[in-house]
Structures are given as structure tokens and as C-alpha cells.
N, C-alpha and C positions, 0 to 999 in steps of 0.2 A: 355407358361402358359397353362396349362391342359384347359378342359371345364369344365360347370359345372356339368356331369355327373359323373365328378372323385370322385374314391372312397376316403374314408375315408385313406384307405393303402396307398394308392399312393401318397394322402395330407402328409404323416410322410414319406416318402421316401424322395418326393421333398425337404422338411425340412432339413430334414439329409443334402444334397446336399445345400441348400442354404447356412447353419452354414458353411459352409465349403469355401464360398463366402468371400471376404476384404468385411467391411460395404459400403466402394467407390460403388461396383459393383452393390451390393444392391439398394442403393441412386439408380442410376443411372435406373434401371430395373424401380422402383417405380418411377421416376419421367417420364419415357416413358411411362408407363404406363396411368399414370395421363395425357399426355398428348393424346393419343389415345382415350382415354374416349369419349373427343368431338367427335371423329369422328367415334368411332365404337359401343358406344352407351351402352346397357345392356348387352352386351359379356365383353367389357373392363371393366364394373362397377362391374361385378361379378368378375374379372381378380382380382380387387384393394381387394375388399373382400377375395379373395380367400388367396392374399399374407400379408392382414393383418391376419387371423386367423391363416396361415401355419407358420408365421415370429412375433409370440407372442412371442417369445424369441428376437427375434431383436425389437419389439415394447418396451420391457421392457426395453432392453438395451440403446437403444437410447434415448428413448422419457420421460423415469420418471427417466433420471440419472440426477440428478441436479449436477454434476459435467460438465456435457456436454449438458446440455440444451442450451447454448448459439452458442452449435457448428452450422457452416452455414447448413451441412447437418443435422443437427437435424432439424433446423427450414426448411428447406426445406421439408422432407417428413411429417411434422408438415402439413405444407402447403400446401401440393399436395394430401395428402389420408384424413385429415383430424383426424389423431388419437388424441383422448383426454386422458389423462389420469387424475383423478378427485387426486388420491392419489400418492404422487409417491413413490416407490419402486428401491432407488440409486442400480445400477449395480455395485457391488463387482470388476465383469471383467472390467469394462470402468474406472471405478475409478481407480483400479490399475494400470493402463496404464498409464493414464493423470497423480498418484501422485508420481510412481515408473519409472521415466524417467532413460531410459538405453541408446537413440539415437536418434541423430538431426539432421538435415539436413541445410544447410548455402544454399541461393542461393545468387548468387551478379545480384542485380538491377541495371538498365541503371539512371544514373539522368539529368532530363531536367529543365535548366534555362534562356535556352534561351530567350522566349519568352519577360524575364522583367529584368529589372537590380536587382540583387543582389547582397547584400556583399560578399565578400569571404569569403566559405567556406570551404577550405582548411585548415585541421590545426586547425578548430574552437576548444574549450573543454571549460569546465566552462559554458557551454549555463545549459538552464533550461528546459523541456518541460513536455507538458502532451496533454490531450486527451480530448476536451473540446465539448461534444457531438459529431458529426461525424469528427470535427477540430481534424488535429494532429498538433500541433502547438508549438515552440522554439522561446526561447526570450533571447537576450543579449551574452555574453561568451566573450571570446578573443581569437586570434589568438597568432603563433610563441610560441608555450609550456608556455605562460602569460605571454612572455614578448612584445605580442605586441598590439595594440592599445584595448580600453576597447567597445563593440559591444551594442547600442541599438534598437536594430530591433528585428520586430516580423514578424517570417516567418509563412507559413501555405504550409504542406505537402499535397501534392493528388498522391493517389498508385491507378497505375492501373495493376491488376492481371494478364488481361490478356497479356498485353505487358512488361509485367516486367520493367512497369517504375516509377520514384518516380519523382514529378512536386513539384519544390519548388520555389516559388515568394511571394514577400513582402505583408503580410497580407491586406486585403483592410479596410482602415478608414471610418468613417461615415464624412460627409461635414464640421461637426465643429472640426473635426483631433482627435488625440490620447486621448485628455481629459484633466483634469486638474492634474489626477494623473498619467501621465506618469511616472514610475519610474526610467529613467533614464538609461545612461551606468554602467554596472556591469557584476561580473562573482561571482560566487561559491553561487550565489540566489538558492532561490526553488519555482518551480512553480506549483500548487495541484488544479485538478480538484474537486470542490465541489459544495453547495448549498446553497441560501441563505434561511431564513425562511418564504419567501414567494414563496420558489421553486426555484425561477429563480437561473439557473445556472450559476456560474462564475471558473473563477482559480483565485488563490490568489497568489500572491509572495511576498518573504518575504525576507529581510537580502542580504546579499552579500556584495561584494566589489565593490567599486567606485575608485572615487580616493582616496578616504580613507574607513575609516568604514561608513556601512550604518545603518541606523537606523531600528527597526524592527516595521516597519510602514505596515501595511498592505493594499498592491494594489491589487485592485479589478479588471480583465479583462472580458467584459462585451459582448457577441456577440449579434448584431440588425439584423433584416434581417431576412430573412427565405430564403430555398432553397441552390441550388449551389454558392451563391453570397451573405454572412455574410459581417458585417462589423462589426470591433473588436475595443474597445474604452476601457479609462482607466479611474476607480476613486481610490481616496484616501480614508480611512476610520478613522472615529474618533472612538476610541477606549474603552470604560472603560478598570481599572485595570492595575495593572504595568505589562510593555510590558519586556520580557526575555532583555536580554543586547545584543549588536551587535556583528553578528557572520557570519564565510561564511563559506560553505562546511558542512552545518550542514542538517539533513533529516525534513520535514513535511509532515504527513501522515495524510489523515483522520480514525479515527477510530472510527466515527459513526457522524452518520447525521448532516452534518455542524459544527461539529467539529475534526480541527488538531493539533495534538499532535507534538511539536517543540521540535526536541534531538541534544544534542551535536551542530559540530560547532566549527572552530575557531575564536578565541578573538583576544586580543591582547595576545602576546606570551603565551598563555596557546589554551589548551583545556576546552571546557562549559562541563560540570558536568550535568546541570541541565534537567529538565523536564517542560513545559509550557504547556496549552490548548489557544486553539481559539475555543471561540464558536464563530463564526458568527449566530446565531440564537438572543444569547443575545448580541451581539457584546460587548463581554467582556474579557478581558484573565484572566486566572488563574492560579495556583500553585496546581496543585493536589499532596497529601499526597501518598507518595511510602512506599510500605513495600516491604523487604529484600535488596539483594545489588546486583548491577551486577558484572558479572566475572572482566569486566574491568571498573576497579573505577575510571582510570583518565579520561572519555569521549573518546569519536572519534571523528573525523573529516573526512570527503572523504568517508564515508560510506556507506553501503547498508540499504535500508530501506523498508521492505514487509510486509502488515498488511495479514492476515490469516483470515478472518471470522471463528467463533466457527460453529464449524460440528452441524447441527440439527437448524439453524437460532437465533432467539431472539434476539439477537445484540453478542458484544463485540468479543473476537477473541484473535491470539496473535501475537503481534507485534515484528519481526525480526530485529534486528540490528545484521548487516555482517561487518568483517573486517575495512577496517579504519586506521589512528594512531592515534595513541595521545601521548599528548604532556606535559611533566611533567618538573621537576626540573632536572633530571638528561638526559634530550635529547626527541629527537622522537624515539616512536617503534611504528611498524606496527602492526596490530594486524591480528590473525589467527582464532578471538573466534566468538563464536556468544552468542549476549545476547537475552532472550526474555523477553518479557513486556506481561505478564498477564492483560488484560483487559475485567474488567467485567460492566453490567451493571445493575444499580437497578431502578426501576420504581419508587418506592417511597420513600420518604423521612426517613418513620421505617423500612421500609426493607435496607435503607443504612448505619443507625445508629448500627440498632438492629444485622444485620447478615453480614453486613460489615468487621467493621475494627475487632469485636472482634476476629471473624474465621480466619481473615488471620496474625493474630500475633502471633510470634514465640514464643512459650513457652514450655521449658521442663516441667514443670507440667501439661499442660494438653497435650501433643503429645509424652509425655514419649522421648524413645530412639530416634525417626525422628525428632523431635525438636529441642532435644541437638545437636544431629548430625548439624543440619543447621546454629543453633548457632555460633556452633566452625567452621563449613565453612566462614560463614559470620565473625568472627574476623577473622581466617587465614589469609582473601584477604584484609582486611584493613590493617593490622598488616603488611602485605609484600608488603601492599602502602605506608609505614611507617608514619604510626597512631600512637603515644604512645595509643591514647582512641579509641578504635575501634567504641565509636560512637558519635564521634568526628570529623570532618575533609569531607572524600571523601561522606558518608553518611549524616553528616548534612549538607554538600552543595548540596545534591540532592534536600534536601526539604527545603531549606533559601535558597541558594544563594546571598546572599546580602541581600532581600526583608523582611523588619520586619512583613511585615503582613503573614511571612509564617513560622507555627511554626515546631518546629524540635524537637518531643519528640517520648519517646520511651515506653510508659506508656499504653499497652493493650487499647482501647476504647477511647482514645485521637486522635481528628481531627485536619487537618489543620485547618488555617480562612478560607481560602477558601472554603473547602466544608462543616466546618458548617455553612457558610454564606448558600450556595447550599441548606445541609438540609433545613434551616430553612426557605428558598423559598419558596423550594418545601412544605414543609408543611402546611404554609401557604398557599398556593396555594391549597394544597388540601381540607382545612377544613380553607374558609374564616370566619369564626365564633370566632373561635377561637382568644381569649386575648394576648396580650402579656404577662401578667402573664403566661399564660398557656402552650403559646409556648416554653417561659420559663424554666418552672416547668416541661416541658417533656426532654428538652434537660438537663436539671441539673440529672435526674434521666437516660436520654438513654446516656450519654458520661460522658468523667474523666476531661473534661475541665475546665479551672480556671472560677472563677464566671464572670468574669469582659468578657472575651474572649464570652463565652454565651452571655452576657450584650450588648456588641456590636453587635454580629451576629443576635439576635433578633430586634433590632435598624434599623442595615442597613434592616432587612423584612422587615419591618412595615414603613419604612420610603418611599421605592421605590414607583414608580410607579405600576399601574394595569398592565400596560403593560408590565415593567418589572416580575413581578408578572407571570404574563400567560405564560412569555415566560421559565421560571422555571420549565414547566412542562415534559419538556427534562427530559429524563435519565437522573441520575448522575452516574459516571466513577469511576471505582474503579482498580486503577493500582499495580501491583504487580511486582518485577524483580520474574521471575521464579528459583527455587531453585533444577529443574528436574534437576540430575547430568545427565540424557541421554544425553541434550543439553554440558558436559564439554566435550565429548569425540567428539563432532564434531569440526575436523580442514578445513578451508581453508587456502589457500593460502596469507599469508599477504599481502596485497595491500590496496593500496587505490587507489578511485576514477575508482572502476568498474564497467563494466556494469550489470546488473542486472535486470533479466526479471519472473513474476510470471506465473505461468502455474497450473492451479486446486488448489492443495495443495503442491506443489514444486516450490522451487525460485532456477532459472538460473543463475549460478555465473561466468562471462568470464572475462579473461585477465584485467588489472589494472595495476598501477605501484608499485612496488617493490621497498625496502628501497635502494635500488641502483641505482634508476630509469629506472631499466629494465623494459622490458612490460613482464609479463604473459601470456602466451597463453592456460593456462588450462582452462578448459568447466565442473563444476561442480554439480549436483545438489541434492538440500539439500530439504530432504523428509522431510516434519514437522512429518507427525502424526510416524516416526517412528525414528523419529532424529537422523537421519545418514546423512553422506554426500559422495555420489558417485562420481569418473570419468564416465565422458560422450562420447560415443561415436560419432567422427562427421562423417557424409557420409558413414557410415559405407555401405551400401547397394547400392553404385557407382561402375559401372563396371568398373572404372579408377581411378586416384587420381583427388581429383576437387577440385578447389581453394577454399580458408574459409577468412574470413578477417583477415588483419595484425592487430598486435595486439596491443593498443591502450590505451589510459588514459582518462577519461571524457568525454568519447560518452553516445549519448542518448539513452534510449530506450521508445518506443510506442509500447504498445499490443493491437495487431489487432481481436486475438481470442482469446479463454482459451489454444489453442497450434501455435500459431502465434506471432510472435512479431518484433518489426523493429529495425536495429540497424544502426547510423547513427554519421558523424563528429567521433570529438574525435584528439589527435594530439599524437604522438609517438614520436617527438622531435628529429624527423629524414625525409625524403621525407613527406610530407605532400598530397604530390600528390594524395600518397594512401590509404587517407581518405575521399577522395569524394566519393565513388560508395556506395551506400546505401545498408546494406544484410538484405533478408529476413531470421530469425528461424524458422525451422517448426517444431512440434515435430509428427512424423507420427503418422498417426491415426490408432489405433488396428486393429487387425483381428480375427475375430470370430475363435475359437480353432476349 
């Protein structure tokens, strides 16, 4: 590093030379640096000045890309020079990196069990897992490709980087044991790190299989303790609102603040159709109103499932459903499509009436030619679900499924109950003054709803509690299937029950089973904001060929970074042996052009 006598010329030389640096090396220069400070005083503090004003191109890149703010060396030179940036300014080049994945890297981890007895995990698939603040944690599954014994344990993984090992033993309990809501042995559950409305973080699991159906009861896992030494406990929760019907192999996503959105699923010999919410805020479920259809009208089951946050924050996003089957009258088929779920959000109750449901109904009169078009899409795909009514059948079990409080109309500016119940919370909540005449007379004039429908939804306002009342003041969710045809022309590979990993604004799509029960070994990844779907290169950058994981049905994954993630279990229905060794994904990090 120059003194501080250097010219200004020699500042834009060194520059030139730096860009031309991996950002690793970089990190690396900058965190010696930071470390010399202490010891050589205002020569190294000018050093650290000198490579932040020379490296404003690498401050940019790194430190205001909200695509990679989360990466370790972002927060590391965060850390060590101190750069703020008050505005941020997302890097074009980082982003494209992290969204336009071209190559991966598999490493195989050592795993240690020694220490405690654990069940066998050989062969496991059907477990459930998530990421429950520093916890990487798995609950229940079965061994022998599900035919063998049904697993209730809750494990907790510890990765250590630098010895490439993964430590898995039996999560530790608080002194009065698991809880009252333990929920039991099961496989094809789901288990979602979320929040409740007091903060406190929990995971939820829901559904699966037992010895028979299980109920879609929601169990709350609860971590006490602070430090390297949690103890993990379990309640049961009481619920309002009708709860979806029983299902396993089905997805639950959060797609905003203490609320998960419950898809597909199998039943009994069908596939679920349907669409649910869990607010755990209100601890209540509901039936949100869908407008358009998805590609695949009979459901899935064994699916992928990756929410996308909307670029630019505010909430809402859009939610990914990959591959799967599903299950109709005339057999199973795999699917190969991806559907997306439009999820918006409105803050108030007349922004959800007023500029809601009217904007996003399909109408050739007011969207002329792109309307009709969508139209005759939307009957096509019912019609070849063999609908005589195209809106009839696969479309009104999205929004009834059984449930009479969920109506199923097709009438511009017509809500469900459910979310005119929501408005009229919410409104109430906004403007406590306000009559029920009044709330009334606003909903008669903002919606096409029958009088009696209003009648009730203003009832159940006025009748709750305060409390319920306050907690109304959540967004209300405004869902959509996507009608972008960019999304028809992306294929995967039909499977189910694959793995699947998010990275920035791209979801990792590997190996699954195949309607013949072959495994898959493809490595995909499917770019949202340009909606394509790539092969992926692995190891490509190995001076040898180097091993990658056999390929597999029902393994977990845990994301370590926005380009890291773990892949774990899972059974092939063949040696089982070689589904022990845990792999780490990396997705290498850029280098400055």
C-alpha cells in the first residue's frame, strides 16, 4: 500500500490493478489491514482510507448491493473499515452473478455422531427442516424409501467450516420434556421458520402422515435458553377459522410477517387444489380469494416451494411452486411446469377494496386484446382438465374447497368472506368511530357483494374483541396465479420430492424422483426476474473430476448464505449408505471484470 505522499495518478493506477483482483483477495488485503491498524497506528489508518477511496467501485459493489449484503465478507469489511453507506445503490455486476447462476461447486462434509446416540440416519426422506435462528434443525421422516418405521425426533445440526464437519445429535429438551404438543411420529409434514406477534420466534409444522392422516393442527416449536446450549419444546395451538383438510407432501411458505401460505398436498387418493393462510399474529386461518388459474389445475404434491421477495422491499413477492405430481381421475403425472402466485400487499382496508380485486380481474373490455387472450388461456387449461364450465370445477375448488364460508364468484369487485371479514377489520381498526351503519354503507358501495354477505362481515367487526381488532392491522394479502406466459416456456425436469435451494433471486432445482422412480441427477436454475431455466454447471473449475452427491429423493436443504446451502439425508431406494455424508453448494462468488 502506497504512503500518503502518493499521487493522485498513482491512486487510479493502483485501482485499475485492484478491479482486476477476486473480491476474496480484496476481503483479505482489507481485513490485514484492519488488522495492522492497532499496531502501526496513522500509517495503516491512512492505508484503510487510502483503499476505501481507491476501492469506491468495490465499496459500491459490495457494501450497498442488497442482493449481497448478507454475504460473510460483506459484513466482514462492514466490520473492519467501517464503510456506511446511508443510500444503497444495488451492483448490476453482483446481482447478476448471485441471479444468473452458471456454476456450483458440491463439497462432501465429514458427519459426526458419535458423541450421542442417534437414530438412523441412513435412508432417512420425508423429514422436515428449517432454520430456526442460528438452529439448523429436522424433525420426524421415515427410513427404507417409507416403508420403514415412522421417526419422531428432533435433531439439531452444527457445521463447522473449517473442518468440513456436520455434528448431528438429538436436540436438547427443557426439564419438563418435549411439551404438551409434541406432534408425534410422521413423514411428508412441513416445517417453516416464522414469528409470532409478540416476536418471539418459532417453527410451525403442520400436516403429514402418521399412522394414518394427520390433522392440520398447528405445532409450535419454541427455543429457551440463550447461547450454544438452546432447549427446544413443543405447544399445540388453538386456532380460529376452518383449518385446510389433511394432507402430506404439501408446501408452507411464509409470505409475510407471521403469515404461511398452505399449497397443494396429498389427501386421500386425490391431490389438494386448494390455497389456505395462517396468520399466527391473529391466530386464525383463512381462504384467500385467487384470481386467474394455474398451469396445473389438478394440484401437486412433493413439490418445490420458494417465495421471491418483490425487488425494491414493501412486502409481497412471488411465490414459486416447482414440479411435483398430481394426482387426478385418470393416474399420476409428474409435472415439469412452474406455477407463480402473485402476492401483493395492501396496508389498508380502501386501498384493498378500492384498487384490489377491481385491477386484477380479467376483463376484455377494459384490457382490450391481453384480456381476451388470458381469458381463452384460462378456459383452454380448464377445458383440457375436462371442465364442461370452465368456471366450474378445478377453479371453484381453489376458492371453496368444501368450506361454505368461501365464496367462489366470478363478478369483478366480489370478495371472499374471508377478506371482506379482513376489510372490514381492518377498517374498523382504522377509523374506531365509525358505525356499523357506516362500515356498512362503505362496503355496499366499495364491493358487488350480496347484502346479507356484508351483513355478516360487518357483525363479525363489531362483535370481536379489541384485541382482535388491533391485531387486524396487518397487511391484507392479495393473491394472484400469474398469467406471465414467460413463466409457460420454463421446463424442469418432472420429479418430485426434490431438492431445492434459493440463492438471491434464483431457485436451485437437483435430482428428485422420476415417474419411474429413477433419481435425477440434473442441477437447474431457474432465474425469476428473467424466467428461464438453465443447466448448471458442477465443479466445473476442478483440475480433476471430484465427486457430487448420488442422486436422491426427499433430502433436506438449509441455507447457510445467499450462496451457500446444505444438502442432507434423503434415500435412493438403493444403498442407503450413500446418503449419510452431508454436501455443502457453494455458488462462487464474482470477480471484479
Amino acid at each position: 500500500m502506497a504512503r500518503a505522499a502518493a499521487t493522485n495518478d498513482n491512486a487510479v493506477a493502483r485501482a485499475s490493478h485492484l478491479f482486476d483482483l477476486p473480491d476474496e483477495l480484496l476481503t483479505q488485503c482489507a481485513a490485514a489491514l484492519a488488522t495492522l491498524q492497532s499496531v502501526r497506528g496513522a500509517d495503516s489508518a491512512a492505508d484503510l482510507c487510502r483503499l476505501a477511496s481507491v476501492s469506491q467501485r468495490l465499496c459500491r459493489l459490495v457494501l450497498t448491493d442488497a442482493a449481497a449484503a448478507a454475504l460473510p465478507w460483506a459484513l466482514a469489511l462492514r466490520h473492519n473499515l467501517g464503510w456506511r453507506c446511508e443510500t444503497p445503490h444495488p451492483s448490476s455486476r453482483l446481482y447478476r452473478a448471485l441471479s444468473t447462476i452458471e456454476r456450483v461447486t458440491w463439497k462432501e462434509m465429514s458427519l459426526d455422531t458419535a458423541h450421542q446416540r442417534v437414530p438412523s440416519l441412513a435412508g432417512r426422506s420425508s423429514s422436515a427442516a428449517c432454520r430456526l435462528g442460528p438452529a439448523l434443525l429436522m424433525y420426524g421422516g421415515t427410513l427404507n424409501g417409507n416403508f420403514g418405521p415412522l421417526l419422531d425426533d428432533l435433531l439439531l445440526l452444527a457445521i463447522d467450516c473449517a473442518t468440513g464437519r456436520v455434528t448431528v445429535e438429538a436436540a436438547p429438551e427443557p426439564p419438563g420434556g418435549r411439551g404438551a404438543g409434541d406432534p408425534g411420529p410422521r413423514r411428508g409434514h412441513s416445517m417453516t421458520a416464522t414469528a409470532l406477534a409478540d416476536g418471539e420466534a418459532v417453527a410451525c409444522l403442520l400436516g403429514g402422515w402418521g399412522e394414518g392422516e394427520v390433522p392440520m393442527v398447528p405445532h409450535l416449536l419454541h427455543s429457551s435458553g440463550a447461547g450454544s446450549a438452546p432447549a427446544f419444546s413443543w405447544s399445540c395451538l388453538d386456532v380460529r377459522g376452518v383449518s385446510p383438510s389433511r394432507r402430506a407432501f404439501h408446501s408452507t411458505t411464509e409470505v409475510a410477517p407471521s403469515r404461511l401460505l398452505v399449497y397443494g398436498g396429498l389427501g386421500v387418493g386425490c391431490c389438494r387444489t386448494d390455497v389456505t393462510l395462517l396468520d399466527l399474529s391473529a391466530m386464525a386461518w383463512s381462504a384467500p380469494q385467487l384470481h386467474g388459474v394455474p398451469r396445473c389445475v389438478n394440484g401437486r404434491a412433493g413439490h418445490g416451494a420458494a417465495f421471491v421477495p418483490r425487488r425494491g422491499g414493501g412486502g409481497g413477492g412471488e411465490l414459486l411452486l416447482l414440479s411435483g405430481a398430481m394426482r387426478s381421475a385418470s393416474g399420476d403425472a409428474h409435472q415439469y411446469s412452474v406455477d407463480v402466485l402473485e402476492v401483493r400487499l395492501h396496508a389498508s382496508g380502501r386501498e384493498f377494496l378500492e384498487r384490489g380485486f377491481a385491477a386484477l380481474e380479467l376483463s376484455a373490455a377494459a384490457e382490450g386484446e391481453r384480456g381476451f387472450a388470458a381469458r381463452r388461456r384460462q378456459e383452454e387449461r380448464l377445458i383440457a382438465a375436462e371442465c364442461s364450465d370452465p368456471y366450474s370445477g378445478p377453479e371453484a375448488s381453489l376458492s371453496d374447497s368444501g368450506n361454505p364460508d368461501r365464496l367462489c364468484t366470478h363478478k369483478a369487485g366480489a370478495v371472499s368472506h374471508a377478506n371482506l371479514v379482513g376489510a372490514a377489520f381492518k377498517l374498523r381498526a382504522e377509523a374506531p368511530s365509525r358505525t356499523r351503519t357506516e362500515l356498512r354503507e362503505y362496503l355496499e358501495g366499495a364491493t358487488t357483494n350480496h347484502d346479507r354477505q356484508i351483513e355478516r362481515a360487518v357483525n363479525e367487526a363489531f362483535d370481536a374483541s379489541d384485541e382482535e381488532v388491533a391485531a387486524s392491522r396487518a397487511p391484507l394479502l392479495e393473491l394472484r396465479w400469474s398469467d406471465d406466459e414467460s413463466w409457460a416456456s420454463v421446463r424442469l425436469e418432472p420429479v418430485r420430492t426434490a431438492w431445492y435451494a434459493t440463492c438471491a433471486r434464483s431457485v436451485l432445482v437437483w435430482s428428485g424422483v422420476d415417474e419411474r422412480h429413477g433419481m435425477s441427477d440434473t442441477l437447474t436454475a431457474v432465474d425469476v426476474d428473467r424466467r428461464i431455466a438453465r443447466a448448471v454447471e458442477v465443479n466445473a473449475d476442478a483440475p480433476f473430476p471430484s465427486p457430487i452427491p448420488t442422486p436422491r429423493g426427499g433430502a433436506l436443504c438449509w441455507p447457510l448464505s445467499p450462496h451457500e446451502a446444505l444438502l442432507f439425508s434423503g434415500s435412493n431406494h438403493g444403498d442407503e449408505s450413500e446418503m449419510l455424508a452431508p454436501w455443502l453448494l457453494t455458488v462462487p462468488l464474482p470477480r471484479t471484470p
